[in-house]
Steps between C-alpha positions, in 0.01 A plus 500: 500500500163560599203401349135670524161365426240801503117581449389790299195635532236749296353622849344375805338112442581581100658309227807344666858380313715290629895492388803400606873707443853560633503893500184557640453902513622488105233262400236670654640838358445320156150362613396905609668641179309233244887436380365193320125435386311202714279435763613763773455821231162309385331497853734770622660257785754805578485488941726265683272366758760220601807313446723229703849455442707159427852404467443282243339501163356150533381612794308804358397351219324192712321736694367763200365188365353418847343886517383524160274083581333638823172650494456873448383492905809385613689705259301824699586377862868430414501940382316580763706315799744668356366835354156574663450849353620364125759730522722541162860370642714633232599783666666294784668338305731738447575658835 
């Protein structure tokens, strides 16, 4: 199984969520449909700006709680190494 920590985001350089998930384009479907009440429908964190896959939950886990201690600068340059434009990646996901 593979295993996906992510970064949601309310726009460019906004409020930022960090989460961690083994079905990743259903968990963001819940984050852009407000499924459940919380911090992503409060600051509308609804565009996947990135994600990075691991084959183990540990794994994941140890490195969500890696992302979510770093400073909100490095947190930026990791999305935009990957995702310059902050481009939602949602749709990709499902090609």
């Amino acid at each position: 199984m593979t295993y996906f920590v992510y970064i949601l985001a309310s726009g460019r350089n906004g409020t930022l969520y960090t989460g961690v998930t083994n079905d990743l384009a259903r968990r963001v479907y819940e984050h852009k449909t407000q499924v459940m009440q919380g911090f992503t429908s409060k600051y509308a964190c609804k565009s996947l700006v990135w994600y990075e896959a691991h084959e183990t939950i540990v794994s994941a886990i140890q490195r969500e709680k890696s992302v979510k201690r770093y400073y909100r600068k490095w947190k930026l340059n990791l999305i935009e190494e990957l995702n310059p434009e902050w481009n939602d990646l949602y749709d990709q996901l499902n090609q």
